[in-house]
Each structure stands twice: as structure tokens, then as C-alpha cells.
C-alpha positions as CSV (number, residue, x, y, z in Angstrom):
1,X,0.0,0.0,0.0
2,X,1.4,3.6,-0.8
3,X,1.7,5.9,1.9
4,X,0.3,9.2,1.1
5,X,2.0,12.6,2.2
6,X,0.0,15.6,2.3
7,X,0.8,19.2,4.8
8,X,-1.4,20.1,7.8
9,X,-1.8,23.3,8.8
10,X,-2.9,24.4,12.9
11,X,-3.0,27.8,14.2
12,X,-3.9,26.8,18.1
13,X,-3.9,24.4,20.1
14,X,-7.3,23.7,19.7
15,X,-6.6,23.0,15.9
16,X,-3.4,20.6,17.2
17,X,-5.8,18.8,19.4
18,X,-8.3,18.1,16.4
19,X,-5.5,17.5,13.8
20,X,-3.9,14.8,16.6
21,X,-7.5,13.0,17.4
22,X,-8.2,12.6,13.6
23,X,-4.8,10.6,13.7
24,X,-6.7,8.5,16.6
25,X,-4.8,9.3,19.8
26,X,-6.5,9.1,23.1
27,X,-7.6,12.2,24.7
28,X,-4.9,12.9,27.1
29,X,-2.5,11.6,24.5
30,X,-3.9,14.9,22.5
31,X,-4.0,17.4,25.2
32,X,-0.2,16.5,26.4
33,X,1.3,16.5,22.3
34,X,-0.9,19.9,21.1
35,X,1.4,22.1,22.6
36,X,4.4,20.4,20.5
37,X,2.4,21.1,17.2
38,X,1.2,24.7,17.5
39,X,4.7,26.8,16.8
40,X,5.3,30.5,17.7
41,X,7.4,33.4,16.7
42,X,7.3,36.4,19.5
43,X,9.4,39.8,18.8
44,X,10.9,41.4,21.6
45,X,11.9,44.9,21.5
46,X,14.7,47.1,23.4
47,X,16.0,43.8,25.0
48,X,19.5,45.2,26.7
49,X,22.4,42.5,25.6
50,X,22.7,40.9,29.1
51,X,18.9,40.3,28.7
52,X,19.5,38.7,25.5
53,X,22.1,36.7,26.3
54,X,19.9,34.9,28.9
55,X,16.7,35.1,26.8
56,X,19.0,32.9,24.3
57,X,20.5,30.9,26.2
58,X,17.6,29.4,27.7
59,X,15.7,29.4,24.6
60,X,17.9,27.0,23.1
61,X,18.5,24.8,26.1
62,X,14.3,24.2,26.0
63,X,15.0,23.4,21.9
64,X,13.7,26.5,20.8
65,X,15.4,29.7,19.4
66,X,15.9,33.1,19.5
67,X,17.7,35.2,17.1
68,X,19.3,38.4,18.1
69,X,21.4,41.1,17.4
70,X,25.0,40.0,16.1
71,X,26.2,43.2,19.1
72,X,24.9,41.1,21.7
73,X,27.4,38.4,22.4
74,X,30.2,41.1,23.0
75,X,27.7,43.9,24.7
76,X,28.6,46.1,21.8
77,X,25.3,46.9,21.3
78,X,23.2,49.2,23.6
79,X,20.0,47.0,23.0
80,X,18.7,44.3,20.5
81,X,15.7,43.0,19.3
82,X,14.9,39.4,20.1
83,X,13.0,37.1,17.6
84,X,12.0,34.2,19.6
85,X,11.1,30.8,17.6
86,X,9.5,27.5,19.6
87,X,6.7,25.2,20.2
88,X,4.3,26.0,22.8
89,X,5.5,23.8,24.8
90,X,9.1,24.9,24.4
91,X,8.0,28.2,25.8
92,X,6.5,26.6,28.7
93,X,10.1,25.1,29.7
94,X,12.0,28.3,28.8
95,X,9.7,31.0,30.5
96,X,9.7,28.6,33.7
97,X,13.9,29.1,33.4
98,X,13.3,32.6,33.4
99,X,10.9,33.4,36.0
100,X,14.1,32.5,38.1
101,X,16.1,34.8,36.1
102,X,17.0,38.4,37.1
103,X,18.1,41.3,35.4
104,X,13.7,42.2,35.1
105,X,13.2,38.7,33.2
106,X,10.3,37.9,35.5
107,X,8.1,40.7,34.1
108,X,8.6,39.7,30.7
109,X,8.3,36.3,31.2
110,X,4.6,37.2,32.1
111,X,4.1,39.3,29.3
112,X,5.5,36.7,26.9
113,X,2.8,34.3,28.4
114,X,0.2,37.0,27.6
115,X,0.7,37.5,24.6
116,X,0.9,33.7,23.4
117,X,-2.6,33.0,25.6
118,X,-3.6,35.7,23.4
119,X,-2.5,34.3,20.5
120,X,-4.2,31.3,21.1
121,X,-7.5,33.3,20.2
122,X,-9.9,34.6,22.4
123,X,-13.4,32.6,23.2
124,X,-16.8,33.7,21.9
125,X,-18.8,35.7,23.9
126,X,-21.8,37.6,24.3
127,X,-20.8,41.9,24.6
128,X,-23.4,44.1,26.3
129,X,-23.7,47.0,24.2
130,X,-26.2,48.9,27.0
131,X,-29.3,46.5,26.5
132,X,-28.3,44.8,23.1
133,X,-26.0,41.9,22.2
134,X,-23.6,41.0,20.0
135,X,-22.0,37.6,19.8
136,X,-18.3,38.2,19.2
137,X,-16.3,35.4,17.9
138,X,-19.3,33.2,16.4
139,X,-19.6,35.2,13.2
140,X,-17.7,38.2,11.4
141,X,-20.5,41.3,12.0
142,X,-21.2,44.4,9.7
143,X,-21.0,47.4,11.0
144,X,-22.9,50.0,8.5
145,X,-21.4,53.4,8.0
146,X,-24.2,56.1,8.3
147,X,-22.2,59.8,7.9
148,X,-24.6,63.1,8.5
149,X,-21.8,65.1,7.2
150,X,-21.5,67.5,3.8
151,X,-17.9,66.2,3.2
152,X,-17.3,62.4,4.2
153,X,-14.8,61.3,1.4
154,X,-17.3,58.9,0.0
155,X,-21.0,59.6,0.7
156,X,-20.5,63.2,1.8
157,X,-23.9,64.8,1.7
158,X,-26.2,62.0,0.8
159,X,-27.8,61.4,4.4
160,X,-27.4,65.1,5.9
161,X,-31.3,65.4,5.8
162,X,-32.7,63.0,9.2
163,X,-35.0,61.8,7.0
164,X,-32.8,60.4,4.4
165,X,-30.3,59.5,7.3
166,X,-33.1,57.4,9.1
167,X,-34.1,55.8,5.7
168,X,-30.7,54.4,4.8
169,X,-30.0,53.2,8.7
170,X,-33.4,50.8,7.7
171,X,-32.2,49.9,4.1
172,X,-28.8,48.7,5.7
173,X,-30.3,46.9,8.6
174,X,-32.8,45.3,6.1
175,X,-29.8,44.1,4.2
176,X,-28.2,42.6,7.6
177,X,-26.0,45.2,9.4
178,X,-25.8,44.1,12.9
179,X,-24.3,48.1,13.9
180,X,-25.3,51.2,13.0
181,X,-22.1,53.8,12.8
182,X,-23.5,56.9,13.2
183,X,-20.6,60.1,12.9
184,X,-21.0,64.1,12.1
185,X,-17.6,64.7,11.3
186,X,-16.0,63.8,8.9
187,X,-12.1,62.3,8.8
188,X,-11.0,62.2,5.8
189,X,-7.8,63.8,4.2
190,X,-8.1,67.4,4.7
191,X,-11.2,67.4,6.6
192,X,-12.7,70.8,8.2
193,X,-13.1,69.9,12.1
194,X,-16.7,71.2,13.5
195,X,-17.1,72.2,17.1
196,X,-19.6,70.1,19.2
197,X,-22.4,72.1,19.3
198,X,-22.5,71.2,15.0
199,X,-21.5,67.7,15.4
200,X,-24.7,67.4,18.0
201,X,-26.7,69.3,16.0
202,X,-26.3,66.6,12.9
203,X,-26.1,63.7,15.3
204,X,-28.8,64.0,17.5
205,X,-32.1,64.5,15.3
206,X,-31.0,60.8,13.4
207,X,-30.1,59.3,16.7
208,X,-32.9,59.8,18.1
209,X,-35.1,58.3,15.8
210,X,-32.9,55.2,15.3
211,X,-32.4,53.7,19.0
212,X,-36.8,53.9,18.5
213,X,-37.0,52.4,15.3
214,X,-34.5,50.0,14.4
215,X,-33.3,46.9,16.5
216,X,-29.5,46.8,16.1
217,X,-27.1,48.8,18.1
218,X,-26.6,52.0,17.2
219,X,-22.4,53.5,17.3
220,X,-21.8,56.8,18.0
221,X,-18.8,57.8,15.7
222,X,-16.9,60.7,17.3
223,X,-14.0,61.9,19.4
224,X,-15.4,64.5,21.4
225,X,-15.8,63.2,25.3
226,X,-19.8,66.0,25.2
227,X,-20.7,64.3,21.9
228,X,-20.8,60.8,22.9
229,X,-22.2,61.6,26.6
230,X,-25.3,63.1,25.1
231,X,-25.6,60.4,22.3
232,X,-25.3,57.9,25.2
233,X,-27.9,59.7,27.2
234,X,-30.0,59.4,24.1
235,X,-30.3,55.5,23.6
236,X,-26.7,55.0,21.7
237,X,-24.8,51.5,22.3
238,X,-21.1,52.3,21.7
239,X,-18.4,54.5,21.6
240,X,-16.4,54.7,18.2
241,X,-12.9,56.7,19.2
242,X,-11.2,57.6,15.9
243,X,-8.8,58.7,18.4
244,X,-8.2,55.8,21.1
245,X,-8.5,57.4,23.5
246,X,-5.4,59.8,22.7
247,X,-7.4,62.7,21.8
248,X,-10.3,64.0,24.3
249,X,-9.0,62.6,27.9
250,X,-12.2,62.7,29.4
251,X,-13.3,60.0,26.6
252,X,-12.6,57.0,28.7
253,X,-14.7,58.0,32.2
254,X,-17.6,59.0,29.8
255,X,-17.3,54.8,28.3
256,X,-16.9,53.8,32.1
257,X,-19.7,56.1,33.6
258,X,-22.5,54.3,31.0
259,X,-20.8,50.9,30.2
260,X,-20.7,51.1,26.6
261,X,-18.2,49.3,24.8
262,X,-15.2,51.1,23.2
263,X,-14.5,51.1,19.3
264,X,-10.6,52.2,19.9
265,X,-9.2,53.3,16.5
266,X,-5.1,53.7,16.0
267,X,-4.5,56.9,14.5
268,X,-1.6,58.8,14.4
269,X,0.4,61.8,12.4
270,X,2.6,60.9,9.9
271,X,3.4,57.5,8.7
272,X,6.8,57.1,10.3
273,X,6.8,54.0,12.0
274,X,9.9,51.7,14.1
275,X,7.7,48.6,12.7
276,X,4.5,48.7,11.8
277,X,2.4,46.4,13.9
278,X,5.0,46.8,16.7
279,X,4.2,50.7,16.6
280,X,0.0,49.9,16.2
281,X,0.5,47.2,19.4
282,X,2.1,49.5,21.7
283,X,-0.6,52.4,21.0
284,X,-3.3,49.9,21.7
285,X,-1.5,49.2,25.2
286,X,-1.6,52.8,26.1
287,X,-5.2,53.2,25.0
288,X,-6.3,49.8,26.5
289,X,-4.6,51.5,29.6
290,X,-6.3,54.7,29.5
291,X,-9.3,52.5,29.3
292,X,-8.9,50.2,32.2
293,X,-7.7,52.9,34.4
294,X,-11.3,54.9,34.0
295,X,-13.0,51.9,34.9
296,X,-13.5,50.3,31.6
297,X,-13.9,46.7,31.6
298,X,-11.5,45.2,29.1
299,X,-14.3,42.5,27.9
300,X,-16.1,46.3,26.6
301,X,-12.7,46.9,24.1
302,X,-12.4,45.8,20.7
303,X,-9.7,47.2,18.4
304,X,-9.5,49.1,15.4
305,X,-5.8,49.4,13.4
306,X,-6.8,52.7,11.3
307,X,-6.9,51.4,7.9
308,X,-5.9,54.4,6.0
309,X,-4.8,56.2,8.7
310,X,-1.9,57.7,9.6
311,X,-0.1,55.0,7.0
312,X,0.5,55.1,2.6
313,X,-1.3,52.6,0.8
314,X,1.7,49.8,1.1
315,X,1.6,50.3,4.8
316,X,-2.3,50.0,4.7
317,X,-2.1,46.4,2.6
318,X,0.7,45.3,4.7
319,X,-1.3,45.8,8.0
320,X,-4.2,43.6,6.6
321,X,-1.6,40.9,5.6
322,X,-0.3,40.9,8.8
323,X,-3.9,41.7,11.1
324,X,-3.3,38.1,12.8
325,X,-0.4,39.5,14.4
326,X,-2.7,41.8,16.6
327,X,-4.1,38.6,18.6
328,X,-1.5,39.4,21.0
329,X,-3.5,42.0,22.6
330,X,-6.9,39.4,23.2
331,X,-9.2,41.5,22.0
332,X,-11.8,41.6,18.9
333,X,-10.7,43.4,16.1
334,X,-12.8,46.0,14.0
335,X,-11.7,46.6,10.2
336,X,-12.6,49.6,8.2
337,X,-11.2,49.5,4.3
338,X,-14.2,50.2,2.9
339,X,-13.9,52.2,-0.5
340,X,-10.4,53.9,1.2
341,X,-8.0,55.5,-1.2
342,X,-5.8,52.8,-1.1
343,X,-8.2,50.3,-3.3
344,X,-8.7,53.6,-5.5
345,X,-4.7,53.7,-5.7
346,X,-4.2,50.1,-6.6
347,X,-7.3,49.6,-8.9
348,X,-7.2,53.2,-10.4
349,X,-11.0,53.2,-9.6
350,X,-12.7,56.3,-8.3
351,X,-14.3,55.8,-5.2
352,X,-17.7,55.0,-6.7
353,X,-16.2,52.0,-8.3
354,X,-14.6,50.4,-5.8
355,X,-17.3,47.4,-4.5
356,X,-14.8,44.5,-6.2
357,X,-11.6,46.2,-4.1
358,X,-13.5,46.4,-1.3
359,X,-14.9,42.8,-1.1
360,X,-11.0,41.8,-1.6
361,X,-10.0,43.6,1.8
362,X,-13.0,42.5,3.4
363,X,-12.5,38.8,2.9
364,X,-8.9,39.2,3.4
365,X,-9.3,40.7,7.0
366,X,-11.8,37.9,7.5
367,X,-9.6,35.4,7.1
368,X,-6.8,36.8,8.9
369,X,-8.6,37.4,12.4
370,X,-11.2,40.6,11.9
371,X,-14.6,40.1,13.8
372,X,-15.8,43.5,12.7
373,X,-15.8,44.9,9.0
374,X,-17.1,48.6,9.0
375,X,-18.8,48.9,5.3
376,X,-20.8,51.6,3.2
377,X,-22.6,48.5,0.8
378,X,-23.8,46.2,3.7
379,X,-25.8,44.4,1.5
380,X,-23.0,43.3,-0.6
381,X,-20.2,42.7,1.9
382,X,-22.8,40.7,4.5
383,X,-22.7,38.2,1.7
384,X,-18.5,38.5,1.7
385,X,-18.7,37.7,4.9
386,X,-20.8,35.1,5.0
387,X,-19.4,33.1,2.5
388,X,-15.7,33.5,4.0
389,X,-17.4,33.1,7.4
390,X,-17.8,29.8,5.7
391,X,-15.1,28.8,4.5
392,X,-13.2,29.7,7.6
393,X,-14.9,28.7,10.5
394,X,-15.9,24.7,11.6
395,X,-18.9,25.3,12.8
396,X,-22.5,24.8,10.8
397,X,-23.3,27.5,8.3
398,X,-26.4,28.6,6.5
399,X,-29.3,31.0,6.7
């Protein structure tokens, strides 16, 4: 009899354990080799050379490895970057060895386990947006974008009449939007800020009427602290920071005071970055931070990497190649690439033809980890997501 070879691929150990039983080890037998089968790469970052020579050291001794700086052996480096490279349970071994290490390798060791039980993905579960639900983790949800503003980059003007607004908010919902995304201000490039009393004065009217007339919950896109408090004392379910918490400080005690979940959105000046998701991580901490400190629950958080801003076009298409690399953080992740100027830049398409480009980033940030894709055509990109929703995921699909 021929014996076949063919590749298996398993991102967790949940995947090792079901790749191992199909081979038809016991249960225990599974559970002890998943953690042999699930491999890891962790970058560390301003690692000083004594550190590393440690970090390596016991890295190899557990069978792993860890590559760093060619300065570190002699010192002649002030600090390195350390790429570590092992099996889960190679890690287990080596961050054991340096818990008993000193030189501050007790701290890291914890944050190294962090960030690999983060990696490991984090469980469904249901969030409380203020009365409303939305099961994170079972199945990718659409968030529509609804902009009352004159000069939004794509639908600028269409919905600045409540009417109108109030009409499209039920035409999206009707073609399955699970959020509602409502902002009066726009964002894009070269954008004319408004004062609060104007972004209130567009908001309100359509808010109003929405948390009475449609089911889903309703976001409240802005980064004024006054905005969102009076859209929250109006019926609205979430907080959309374009700012994360980096721009108005009393942002996070208005989320903590009503218990609304916390849309927090990278966004910086410039598009200078050390390394990209290295950069995107460490802003999150701080605003996850900010967060927890006001009283924010961290199960209210979910992360947003600022497609299109604050990065060029590459930088934009390598962040969605590389959005699995945020599961270090443990939190869901919301996308937003819909119709941006980076799909116009690689298809030459103006941004009313840009439906195909969009579906491409939308499955793609699918597949690598997003649980939230913020869209103008809902109709069109609930069906993206459904169809890689089922192609990706092992549980029972259909209608």
C-alpha cells in the first residue's frame, strides 16, 4: 500500500488537538502533544544585551530559538531585538527558566505568556452594548457606516437630511447590518473639524429616531468626550474613538460612567513608524490603559488598526496581511477598508467603483482574524462575509 504525504496546517492548540484526534490518539494523549504542534514566533523589543544573552541561552537549552542582534554576544550593542522561535511547549520550559532569572526577566516572562494565551484566540462571547447583544467570535459582523456630514470622502452629503439618514440606517439593517455607525464629522484627508455644538446638532435628530426604530445597536462615531455623553444619554450603544482614547482625555470616564463598549481606533500623524504592527500594538496598550484605568472593563474593548490612517497605501495592505499579528492584545478586532483611497490607488477606480476592491480587503481581514468589517454597501459585503465566514470557521453555516 502507498503511503500518502499531504501538509497540515494548525493555528492553536485547539486545531493541534483536532489534527492529533483525527490521527486517533487518546484524549490525554492529545492534550499533552498539542502544545508540540502549535509553533510560535514572538518579537521582543529594546531587550539590553545581558537580557538577551539569557533570553537565548535558555531558549535554546528548551530546543527552541531566538535570534538576536550580532552586538549582543560582546555587549557592543546598547539594545537588540529578540526574535523568539519555539513550540508551545518549548515556551513553557524556557519562560519557567526565566521566571528564576534576574536582570527584570520575571516581568517579561509574564508578558510573553500574555501575549501567546492571546494568540491562542480569544473565546466567543456575548458583549453588552447597553441592552443589546452582539455575539463576538461566532460570526464576522457588519458594521454600516451612516455619515450626516457634507464632506465624508465617499458619501459626503447623501444622508445630511434625518429623514434620508433614518431611511438608509433601515435599508442597511434590512440588508443585515448588525451596527449602526453613526458620525458628524468627517475624517478624511483634509477634513474641516466642527465644534460640538455642530456635530450634536447633525447627530442627535437621526439618533434619536434610530435607537426607536431600528433593532441593532446603534455607534456613535466621534471623538469629542460631550458628543458621545449626550448620544449615550440618548439611547446609543457604543463608543467609536477615531482617536483611542489619545485625543479627548475625558473620553474614557464618559465609556466607564455608562458601560458602553469602546470602538478604539489607531490613528496617528505621519506615517513614520519603528515597525509597523510593533508601533499599532504599543498604541493599543496605552489606550487599553487609559481604558482600564477609568474603569472600563477590558471585555467592553475591541480594536480598530486605522486602515488608511496615519499609513500610505503599502503600509495599509501590509497591515491587513499581517492583522493576525494583533491577537496578541486578546481583543476583537474591527476593520474599516471600505472604498479607502488605497483600493482607488491600486485599482485606479474612483471611489464609486470600488465594490470588487473592497470585497477583496473584506474577505482578506476575514480570514486573517477581523470580527468586525465597518462597510458603506452592507448588503453586498454581508454576503462577503458570510461566504468566507464559511469557509473559515468549523462550525454549521447557512441561513
Amino acid at each position: 500500500m502507498t503511503i500518502r504525504v499531504y501538509s497540515v496546517s494548525v493555528e492553536n492548540r485547539e486545531e493541534a488537538m483536532r489534527a492529533i484526534a483525527f490521527v486517533g490518539a487518546d484524549r490525554p494523549g492529545c492534550r499533552y502533544m498539542a502544545s508540540k504542534a502549535v509553533h510560535r514566533l514572538i518579537m521582543l523589543e529594546g531587550v539590553q544585551p545581558r537580557q538577551a544573552n539569557i533570553i537565548k541561552q535558555e531558549m535554546l537549552g528548551k530546543g527552541g530559538e531566538a535570534a538576536v542582534s550580532r552586538g549582543v554576544v560582546n555587549c557592543s550593542v546598547p539594545e537588540s531585538r529578540v526574535l523568539l522561535m519555539g513550540t508551545l511547549r518549548q515556551y513553557e520550559a524556557f519562560l519557567d527558566k526565566l521566571e528564576a532569572q534576574p536582570f527584570g526577566l520575571p516581568a517579561l516572562a509574564e508578558k510573553i505568556r500574555e501575549a501567546l494565551a492571546c494568540q491562542e484566540g480569544y473565546i466567543p462571547y456575548s458583549l453588552d452594548c447597553r441592552g443589546k447583544t452582539l455575539a463576538l467570535g461566532e460570526r464576522t459582523h457588519v458594521m454600516g457606516i451612516l455619515n450626516v456630514t457634507p464632506d465624508s470622502f465617499s458619501d459626503g452629503g447623501s444622508c445630511c437630511d434625518p429623514g434620508l439618514a433614518v431611511e438608509k440606517a433601515h435599508l442597511m439593517v434590512a440588508g443585515g447590518a448588525d451596527i449602526i455607525d453613526l458620525g458628524g464629522e468627517s475624517t478624511r484627508p483634509g477634513y474641516t473639524p466642527v465644534n460640538e455644538a455642530e456635530e450634536l446638532a447633525r447627530v442627535m435628530p437621526v439618533l434619536k429616531r434610530l435607537v426607536n426604530e431600528i433593532q441593532v445597536p446603534v455607534s456613535i462615531d466621534t471623538t469629542k468626550a460631550r458628543v458621545a455623553r449626550e448620544a449615550l444619554e440618548a439611547g446609543a450603544h457604543i463608543i467609536n474613538d477615531q482617536r483611542g482614547l489619545q485625543g479627548d482625555p475625558a473620553m474614557a470616564g464618559v465609556a466607564a460612567e455608562y458601560g458602553a463598549p469602546l470602538v478604539l481606533m489607531h490613528n496617528q500623524k505621519g506615517t513614520s513608524y519603528r515597525e509597523l504592527i510593533g508601533d499599532i500594538v504599543e498604541y493599543f496598550r496605552e489606550s487599553i490603559r487609559l481604558a482600564e484605568q477609568a474603569g472600563v472593563v477590558r471585555e467592553k474593548l475591541i480594536i480598530d488598526p486605522g486602515f488608511g490612517f496615519g499609513k500610505t497605501p503599502q503600509q495599509n495592505l501590509e497591515l491587513l496581511r499581517r492583522l493576525k499579528d494583533l491577537r496578541c492584545l486578546g481583543l476583537p478586532v474591527l476593520i474599516g477598508s471600505s472604498r479607502k483611497s488605497t483600493i482607488g490607488k491600486v485599482l485606479d477606480l474612483p471611489v464609486d467603483q470600488r465594490l470588487e476592491g473592497t470585497a477583496a480587503t473584506v474577505a482578506v481581514a476575514i480570514v486573517n482574524g477581523a470580527a468586525i468589517v465597518r462597510v458603506h454597501d452592507v448588503r453586498e459585503m454581508v454576503r462577503v462575509a458570510r461566504m468566507t465566514d464559511a469557509i473559515m470557521r468549523s462550525e454549521k453555516w447557512g441561513p
